[in-house]
KEKE-3310 file (N, C-alpha, C; in steps of 0.2 Angstrom, whole numbers, plus 5000, padded with zeros to 4 digits):
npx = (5005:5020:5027:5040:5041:5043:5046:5047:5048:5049:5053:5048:5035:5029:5039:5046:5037:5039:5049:5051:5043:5047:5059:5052:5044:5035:5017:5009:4999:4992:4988:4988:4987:4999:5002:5011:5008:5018:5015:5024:5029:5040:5054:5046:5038:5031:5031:5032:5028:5030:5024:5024:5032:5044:5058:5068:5072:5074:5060:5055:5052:5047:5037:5024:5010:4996:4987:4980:4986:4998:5003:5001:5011:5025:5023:5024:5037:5045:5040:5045:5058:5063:5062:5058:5041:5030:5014:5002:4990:4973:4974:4972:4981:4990:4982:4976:4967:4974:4983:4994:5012:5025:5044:5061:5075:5093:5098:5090:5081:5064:5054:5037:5028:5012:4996:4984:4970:4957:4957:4957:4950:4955:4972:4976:4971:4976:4981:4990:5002:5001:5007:5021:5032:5028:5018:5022:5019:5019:5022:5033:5048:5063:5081:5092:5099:5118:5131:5146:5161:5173:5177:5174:5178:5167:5156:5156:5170)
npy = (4816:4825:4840:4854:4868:4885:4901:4916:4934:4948:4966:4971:4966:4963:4964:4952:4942:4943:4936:4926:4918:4917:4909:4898:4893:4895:4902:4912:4901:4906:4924:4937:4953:4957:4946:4930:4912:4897:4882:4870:4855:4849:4856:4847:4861:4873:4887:4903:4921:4936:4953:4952:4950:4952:4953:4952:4941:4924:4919:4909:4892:4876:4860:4855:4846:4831:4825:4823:4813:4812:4823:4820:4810:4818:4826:4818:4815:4827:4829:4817:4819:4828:4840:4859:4861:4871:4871:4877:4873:4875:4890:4907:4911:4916:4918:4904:4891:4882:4870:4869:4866:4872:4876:4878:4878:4874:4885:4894:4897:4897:4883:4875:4863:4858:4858:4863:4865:4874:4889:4906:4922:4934:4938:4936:4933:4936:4950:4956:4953:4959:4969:4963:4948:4934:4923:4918:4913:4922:4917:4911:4915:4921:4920:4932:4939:4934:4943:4939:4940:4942:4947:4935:4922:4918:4907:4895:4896)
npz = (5062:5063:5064:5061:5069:5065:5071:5067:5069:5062:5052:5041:5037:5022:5013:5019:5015:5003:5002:5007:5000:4988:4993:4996:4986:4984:4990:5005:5017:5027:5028:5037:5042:5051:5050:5043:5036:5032:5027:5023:5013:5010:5013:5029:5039:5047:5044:5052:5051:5060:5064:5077:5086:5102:5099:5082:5069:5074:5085:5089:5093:5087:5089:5081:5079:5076:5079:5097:5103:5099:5105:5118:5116:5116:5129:5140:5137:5140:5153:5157:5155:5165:5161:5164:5161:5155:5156:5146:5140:5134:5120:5113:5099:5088:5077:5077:5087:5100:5111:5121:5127:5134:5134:5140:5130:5131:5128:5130:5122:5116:5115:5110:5109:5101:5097:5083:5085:5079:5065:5072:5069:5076:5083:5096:5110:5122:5132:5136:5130:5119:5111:5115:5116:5103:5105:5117:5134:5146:5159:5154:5154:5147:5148:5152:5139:5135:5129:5119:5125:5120:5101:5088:5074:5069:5066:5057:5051)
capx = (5012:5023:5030:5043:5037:5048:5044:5052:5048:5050:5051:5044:5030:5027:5047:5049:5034:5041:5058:5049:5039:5054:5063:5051:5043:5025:5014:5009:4994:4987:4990:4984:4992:5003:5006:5008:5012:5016:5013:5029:5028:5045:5053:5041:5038:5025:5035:5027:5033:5023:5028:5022:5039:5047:5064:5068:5074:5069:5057:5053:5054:5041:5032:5017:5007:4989:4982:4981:4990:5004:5006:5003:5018:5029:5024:5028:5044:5047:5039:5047:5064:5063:5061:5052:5039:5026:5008:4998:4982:4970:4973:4972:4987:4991:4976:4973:4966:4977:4983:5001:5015:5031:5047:5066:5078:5099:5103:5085:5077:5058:5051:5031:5023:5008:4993:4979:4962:4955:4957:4952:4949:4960:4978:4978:4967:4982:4982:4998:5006:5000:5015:5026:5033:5022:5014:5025:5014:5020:5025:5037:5056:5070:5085:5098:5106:5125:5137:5153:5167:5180:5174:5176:5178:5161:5154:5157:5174)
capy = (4817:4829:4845:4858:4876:4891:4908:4923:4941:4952:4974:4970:4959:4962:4959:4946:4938:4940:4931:4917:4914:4915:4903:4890:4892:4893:4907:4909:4899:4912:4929:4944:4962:4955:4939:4926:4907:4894:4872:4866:4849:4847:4852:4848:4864:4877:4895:4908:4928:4943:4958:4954:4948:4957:4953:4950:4936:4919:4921:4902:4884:4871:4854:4855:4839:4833:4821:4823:4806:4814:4830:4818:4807:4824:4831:4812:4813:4834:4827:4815:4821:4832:4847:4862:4862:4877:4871:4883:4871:4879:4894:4908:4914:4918:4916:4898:4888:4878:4867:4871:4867:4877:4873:4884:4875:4876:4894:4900:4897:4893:4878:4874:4856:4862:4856:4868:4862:4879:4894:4911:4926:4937:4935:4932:4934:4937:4955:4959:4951:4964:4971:4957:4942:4933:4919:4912:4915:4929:4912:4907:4919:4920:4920:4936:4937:4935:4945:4937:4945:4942:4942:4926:4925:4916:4898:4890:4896)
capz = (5060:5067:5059:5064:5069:5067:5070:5065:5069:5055:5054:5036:5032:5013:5010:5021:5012:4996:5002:5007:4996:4980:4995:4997:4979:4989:4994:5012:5016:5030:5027:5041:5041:5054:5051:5037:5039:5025:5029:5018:5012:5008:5019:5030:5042:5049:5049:5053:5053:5061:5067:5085:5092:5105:5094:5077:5071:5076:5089:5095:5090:5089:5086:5079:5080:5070:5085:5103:5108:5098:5111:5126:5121:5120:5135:5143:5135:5142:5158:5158:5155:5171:5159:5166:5156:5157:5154:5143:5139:5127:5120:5105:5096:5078:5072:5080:5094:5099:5115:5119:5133:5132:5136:5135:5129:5137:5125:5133:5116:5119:5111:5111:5108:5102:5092:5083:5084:5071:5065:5074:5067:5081:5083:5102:5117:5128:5127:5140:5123:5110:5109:5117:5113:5100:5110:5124:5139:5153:5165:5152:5158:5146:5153:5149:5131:5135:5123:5118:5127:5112:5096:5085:5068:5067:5070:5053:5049)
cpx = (5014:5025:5035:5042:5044:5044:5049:5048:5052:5048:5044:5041:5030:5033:5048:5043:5035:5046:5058:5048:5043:5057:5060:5047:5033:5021:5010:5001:4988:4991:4985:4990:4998:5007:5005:5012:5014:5015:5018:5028:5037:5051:5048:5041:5034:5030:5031:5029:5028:5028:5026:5025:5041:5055:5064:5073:5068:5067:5056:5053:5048:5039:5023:5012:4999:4984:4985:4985:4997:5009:5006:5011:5024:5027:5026:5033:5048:5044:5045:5058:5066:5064:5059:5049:5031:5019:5005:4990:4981:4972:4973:4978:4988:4985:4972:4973:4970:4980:4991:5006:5020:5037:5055:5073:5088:5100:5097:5080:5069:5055:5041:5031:5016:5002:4985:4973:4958:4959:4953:4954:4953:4965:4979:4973:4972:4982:4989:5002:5004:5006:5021:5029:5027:5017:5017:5022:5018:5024:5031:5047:5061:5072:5089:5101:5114:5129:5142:5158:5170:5177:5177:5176:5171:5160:5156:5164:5182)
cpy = (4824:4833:4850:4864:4880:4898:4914:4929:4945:4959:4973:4968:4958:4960:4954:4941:4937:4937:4927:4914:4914:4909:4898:4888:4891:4902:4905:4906:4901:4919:4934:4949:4961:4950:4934:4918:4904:4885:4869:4859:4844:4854:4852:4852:4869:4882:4900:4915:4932:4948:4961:4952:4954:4956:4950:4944:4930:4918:4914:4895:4879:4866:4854:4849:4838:4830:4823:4819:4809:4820:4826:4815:4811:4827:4826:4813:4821:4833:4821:4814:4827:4840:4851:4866:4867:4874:4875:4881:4873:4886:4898:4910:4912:4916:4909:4897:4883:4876:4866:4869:4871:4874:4879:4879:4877:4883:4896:4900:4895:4886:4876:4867:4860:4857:4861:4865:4868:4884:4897:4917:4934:4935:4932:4935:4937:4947:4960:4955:4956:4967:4968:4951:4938:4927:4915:4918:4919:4922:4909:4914:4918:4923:4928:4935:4938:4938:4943:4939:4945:4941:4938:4930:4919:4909:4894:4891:4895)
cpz = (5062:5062:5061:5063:5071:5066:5072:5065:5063:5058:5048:5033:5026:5012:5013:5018:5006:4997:5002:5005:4989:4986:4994:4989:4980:4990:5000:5011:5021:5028:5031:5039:5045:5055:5044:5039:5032:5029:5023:5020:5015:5009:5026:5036:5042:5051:5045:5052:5056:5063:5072:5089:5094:5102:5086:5078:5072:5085:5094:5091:5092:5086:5086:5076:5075:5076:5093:5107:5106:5102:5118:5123:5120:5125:5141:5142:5140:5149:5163:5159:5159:5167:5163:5161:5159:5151:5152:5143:5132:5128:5113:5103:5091:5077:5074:5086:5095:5108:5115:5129:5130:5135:5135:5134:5133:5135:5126:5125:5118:5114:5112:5109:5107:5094:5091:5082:5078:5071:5068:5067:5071:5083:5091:5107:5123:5127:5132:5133:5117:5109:5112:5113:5110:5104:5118:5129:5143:5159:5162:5152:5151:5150:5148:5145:5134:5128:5123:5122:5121:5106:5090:5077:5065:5069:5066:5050:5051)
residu = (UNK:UNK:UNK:UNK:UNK:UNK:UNK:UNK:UNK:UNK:UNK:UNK:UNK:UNK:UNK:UNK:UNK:UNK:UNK:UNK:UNK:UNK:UNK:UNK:UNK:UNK:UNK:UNK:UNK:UNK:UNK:UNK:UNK:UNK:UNK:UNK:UNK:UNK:UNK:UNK:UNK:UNK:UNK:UNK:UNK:UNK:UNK:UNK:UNK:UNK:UNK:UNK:UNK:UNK:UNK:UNK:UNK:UNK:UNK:UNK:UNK:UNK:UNK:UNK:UNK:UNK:UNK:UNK:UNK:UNK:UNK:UNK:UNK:UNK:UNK:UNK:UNK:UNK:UNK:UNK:UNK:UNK:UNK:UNK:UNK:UNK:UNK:UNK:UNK:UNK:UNK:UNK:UNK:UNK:UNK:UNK:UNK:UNK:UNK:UNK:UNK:UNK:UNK:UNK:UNK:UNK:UNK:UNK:UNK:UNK:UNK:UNK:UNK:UNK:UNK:UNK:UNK:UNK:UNK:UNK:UNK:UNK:UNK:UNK:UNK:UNK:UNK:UNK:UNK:UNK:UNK:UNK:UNK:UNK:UNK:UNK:UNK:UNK:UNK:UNK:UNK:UNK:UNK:UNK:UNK:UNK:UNK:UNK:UNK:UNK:UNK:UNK:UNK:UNK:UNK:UNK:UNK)
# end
């Protein structure tokens, strides 16, 4: 069964743990110094916070799967939809081991397909990311934030 992964960089861990957890009505179900996730049922999503993004804010987007078949037929589908998709394999980050493609979406957003085989004990192996972007690999490029020229009086109004 598939789930949807958000992750957000936070300045504030403790407050932004208490935000979420009066939001979802849950307390997180990892909790490190830098990092805390929750696994909501209802809505059904894996969001995560730390304060190992290189931006605050939401850091990345993702599918997070329970079986192997279900990460081939996304990366069939991201393959097959002439995406370019950046193959990671196995690897460590947030706490888990996990087998991960990448992908960036039109507005440069990254998205992963990813599936966690365990917990670690160590946020990442990657260590050009310790103080980088929280897991998107070093081959994966955003592209340059564009500022507005004129500004709007917003999206919904």
């Amino acid at each position: 069964m598939k789930r949807l992964h958000i992750h957000i960089g936070v300045e504030q861990l403790e407050e932004a743990i208490g935000f979420y957890s009066k939001l979802f009505g849950a307390e997180p179900v990892k909790r490190k110094p830098d990092y805390a996730k929750w696994m909501l049922e209802d809505p059904r999503v894996n969001l995560a916070i730390s304060t190992r993004t290189s931006t605050k804010g939401v850091d990345h987007l993702g599918i997070q799967v329970e079986e192997e078949q279900e990460l081939d037929e996304i990366r069939q589908r991201l393959t097959g939809g002439k995406l370019p998709v950046a193959e990671e394999g196995e690897t460590l980050c947030c706490y888990a081991k996990s087998d991960k493609s990448w992908v960036l979406d039109p507005a440069g957003v990254p998205w992963e397909a990813y599936r966690t085989m365990e917990d670690a004990d160590i946020f990442s192996t990657h260590s050009t990311q310790s103080d980088a972007a929280c897991c998107e690999p070093s081959f994966l490029t955003r592209p340059e934030t564009k500022m507005p020229e004129q500004e709007s009086s917003g999206c919904c109004s």
